[in-house]
N, C-alpha and C positions, 0 to 999 in steps of 0.2 A: 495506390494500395501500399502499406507500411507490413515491414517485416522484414527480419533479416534471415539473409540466404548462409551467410558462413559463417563461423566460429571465430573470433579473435586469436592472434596469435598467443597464447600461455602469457610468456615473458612479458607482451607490452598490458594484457589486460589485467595482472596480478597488477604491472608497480600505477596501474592506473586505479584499479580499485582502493589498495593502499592508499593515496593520497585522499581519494575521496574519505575514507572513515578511518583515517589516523587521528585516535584518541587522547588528551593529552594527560592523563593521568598515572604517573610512574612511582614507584619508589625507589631510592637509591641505596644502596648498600655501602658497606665501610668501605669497598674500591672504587667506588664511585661511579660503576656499573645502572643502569637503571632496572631494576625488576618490579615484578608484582604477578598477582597469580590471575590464572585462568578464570574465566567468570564462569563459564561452563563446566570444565573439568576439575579445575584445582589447582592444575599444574603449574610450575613456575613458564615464566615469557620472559623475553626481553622486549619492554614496553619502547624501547626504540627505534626496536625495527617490525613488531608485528601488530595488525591490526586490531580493530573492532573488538579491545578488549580480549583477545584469545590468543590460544598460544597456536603455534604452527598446524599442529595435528588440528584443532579444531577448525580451525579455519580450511584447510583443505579439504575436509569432510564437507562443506556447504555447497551443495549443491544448486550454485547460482545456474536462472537462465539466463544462456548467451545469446542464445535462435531461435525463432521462436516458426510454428508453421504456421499457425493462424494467426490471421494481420488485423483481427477484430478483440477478440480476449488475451491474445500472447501466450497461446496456449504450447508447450515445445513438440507436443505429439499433433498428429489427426485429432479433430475437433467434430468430435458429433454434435453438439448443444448450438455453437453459433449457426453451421447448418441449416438445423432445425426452427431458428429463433425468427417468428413471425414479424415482431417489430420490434427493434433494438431501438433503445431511448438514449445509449450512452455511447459515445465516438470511436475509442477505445480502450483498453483493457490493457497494465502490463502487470508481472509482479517479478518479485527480487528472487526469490528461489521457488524449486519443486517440492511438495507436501512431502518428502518421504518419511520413513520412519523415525529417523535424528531430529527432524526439524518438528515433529509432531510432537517427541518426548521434550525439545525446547520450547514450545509455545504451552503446552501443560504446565511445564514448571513455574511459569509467568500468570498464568490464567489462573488455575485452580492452585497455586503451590505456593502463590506470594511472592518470586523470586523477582523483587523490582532492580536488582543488577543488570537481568535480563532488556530492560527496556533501551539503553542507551543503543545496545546489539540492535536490534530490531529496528528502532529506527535508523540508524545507520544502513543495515540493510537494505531499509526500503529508499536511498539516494541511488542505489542500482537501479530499479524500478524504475524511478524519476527521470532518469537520464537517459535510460534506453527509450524510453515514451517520447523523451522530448526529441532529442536525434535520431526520431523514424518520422518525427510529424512532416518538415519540409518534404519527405517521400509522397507526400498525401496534399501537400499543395499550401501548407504553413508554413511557412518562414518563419513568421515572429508570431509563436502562439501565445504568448501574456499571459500567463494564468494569473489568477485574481485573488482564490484564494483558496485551502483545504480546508473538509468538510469529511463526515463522517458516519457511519451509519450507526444508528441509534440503537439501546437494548430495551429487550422488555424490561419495563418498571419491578417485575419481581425477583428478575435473572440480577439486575442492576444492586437492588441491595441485598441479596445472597449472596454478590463475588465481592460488591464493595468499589465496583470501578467496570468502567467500559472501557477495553483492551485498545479499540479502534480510536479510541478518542486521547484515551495517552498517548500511543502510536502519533498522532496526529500532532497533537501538540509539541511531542518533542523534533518531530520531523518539519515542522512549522520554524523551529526555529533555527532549523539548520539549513535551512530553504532561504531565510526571510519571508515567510511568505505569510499571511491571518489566518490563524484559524477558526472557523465559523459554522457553530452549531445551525444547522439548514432543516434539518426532517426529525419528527419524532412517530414514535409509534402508534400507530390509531386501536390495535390490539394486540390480545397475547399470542405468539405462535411459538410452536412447539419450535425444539431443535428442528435445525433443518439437516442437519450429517445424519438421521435417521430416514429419509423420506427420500423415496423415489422423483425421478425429475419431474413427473407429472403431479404427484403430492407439492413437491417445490414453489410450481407454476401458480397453482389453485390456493395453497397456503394463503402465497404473498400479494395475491393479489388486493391491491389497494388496504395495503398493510402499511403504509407509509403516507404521512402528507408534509405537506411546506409550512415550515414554521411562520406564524404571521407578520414577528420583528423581519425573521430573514427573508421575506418576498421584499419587504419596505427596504429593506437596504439593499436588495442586490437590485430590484429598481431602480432605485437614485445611480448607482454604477452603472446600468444598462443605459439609463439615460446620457449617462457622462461619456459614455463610450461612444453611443449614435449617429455622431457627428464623425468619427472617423471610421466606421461602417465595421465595428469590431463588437461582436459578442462574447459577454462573459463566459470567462472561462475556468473550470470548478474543478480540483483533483477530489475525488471522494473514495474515501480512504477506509480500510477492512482488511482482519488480518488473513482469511483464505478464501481463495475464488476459487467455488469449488463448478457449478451448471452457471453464475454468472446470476441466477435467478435475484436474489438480495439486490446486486447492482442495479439490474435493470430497473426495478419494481423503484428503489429508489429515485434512479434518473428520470422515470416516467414520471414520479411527485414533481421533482423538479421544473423539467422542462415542459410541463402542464401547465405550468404556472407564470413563467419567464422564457426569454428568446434568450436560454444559457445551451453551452457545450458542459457534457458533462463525462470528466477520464476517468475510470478509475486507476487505481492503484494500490496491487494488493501485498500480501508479506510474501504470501504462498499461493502458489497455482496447484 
């Protein structure tokens, strides 16, 4: 079973995060100093020594999870929903921070507000996510988990050209390349559902049900993969990717498209829990 019991020490997990989402983009001034402003606040940085695009204040404010108590979704409190969850389709669950209020008024600004600054942050963020997922898997009896490729959860066709873009799928992409890893449109929407941050966990359940299937190219190609894999007794392995996990429901409903279809593992990996 995967999970982590302690908190990292401060000092080693800041200059470890640092390295992972140190940005390279600076200005320099007439003293030869590097600056440039805040993507979030405004403020001036020094683009030398702080991360993820932001200046110190903002970055302290992020509410990264470190510990997580549930070893299924990576949820940091008690978990009533996995519990609950009759058949889980999808392995495990991590994500890079907690929903709270700061993090909600930044994923607005990106979603409804245009604020494409915002995406570099995000997917940086979510290299937290990826790493903690990865170094709890040998906890769980994987050594060498290969992932194969990231994937993504699909919008409704009306939501899609009202915003102009699927959040999860830029996300995706840009984290794709910070990965090395392909990214591969996998499920589309079979109908329309409402928001789901309005609806009860039992609305959620009944919503999504078989609200998602397997695209016909990507069963054909993650076959040919399954098949190339066969010979050394290793199944495909799928990050799928959404910006908040909120009952897990969306995931799941996805994964069951999935692994209905093919002998895949399927992680998620989200912005926000």
């Amino acid at each position: 079973m995967i999970g982590l019991s302690n908190h990292k020490p401060p000092a080693e997990w800041w200059s470890r995060v640092k390295r992972w989402f140190q940005l390279p983009e600076a200005e320099v001034n007439t003293h030869g100093r590097e600056w440039t402003n805040c993507i979030c606040c405004g403020g001036r940085r020094n683009s030398a020594k702080e991360s993820l695009g932001l200046c110190m204040t903002c970055f302290n404010a992020i509410p990264w999870i470190m510990a997580v108590r549930c070893p299924v979704c990576g949820r940091p409190d008690e978990c009533p929903d996995c519990v609950r969850r009759t058949s889980c389709f999808f392995r495990y669950s991590r994500s890079a921070v907690r929903y709270n209020s700061l993090m909600k008024e930044w994923l607005a600004s990106y979603k409804y507000r245009g604020n494409e600054r915002l995406l570099p942050l995000f997917s940086g963020m979510l290299v937290h996510a990826y790493h903690q997922l990865v170094k709890e898997l040998p906890a769980a009896g994987q050594d060498s988990p290969g992932f194969h490729c990231i994937s993504y959860v699909p919008m409704n066709t009306s939501r899609l050209e009202e915003r102009g873009f699927n959040q999860a799928e830029a996300m995706a992409a840009m984290l794709g390349k910070r990965l090395s890893l392909p990214v591969i449109p996998l499920l589309q929407r079979t109908r329309h559902t409402a928001k789901q941050s309005f609806k009860s966990r039992g609305e959620r359940l009944n919503d999504l049900q078989g609200a998602f299937k397997l695209l016909e190219e990507a069963e054909e190609s993650l076959t040919r993969k399954q098949e190339e894999l066969a010979c050394q007794g290793r199944p495909v392995r799928i990050f799928l990717l959404d910006d908040v996990y909120t009952t897990g429901s969306t995931l799941n409903q996805c994964a069951r498209a999935i692994t209905q279809s093919l002998p895949a593992e399927v992680y998620g990996l989200m912005w926000a829990r």
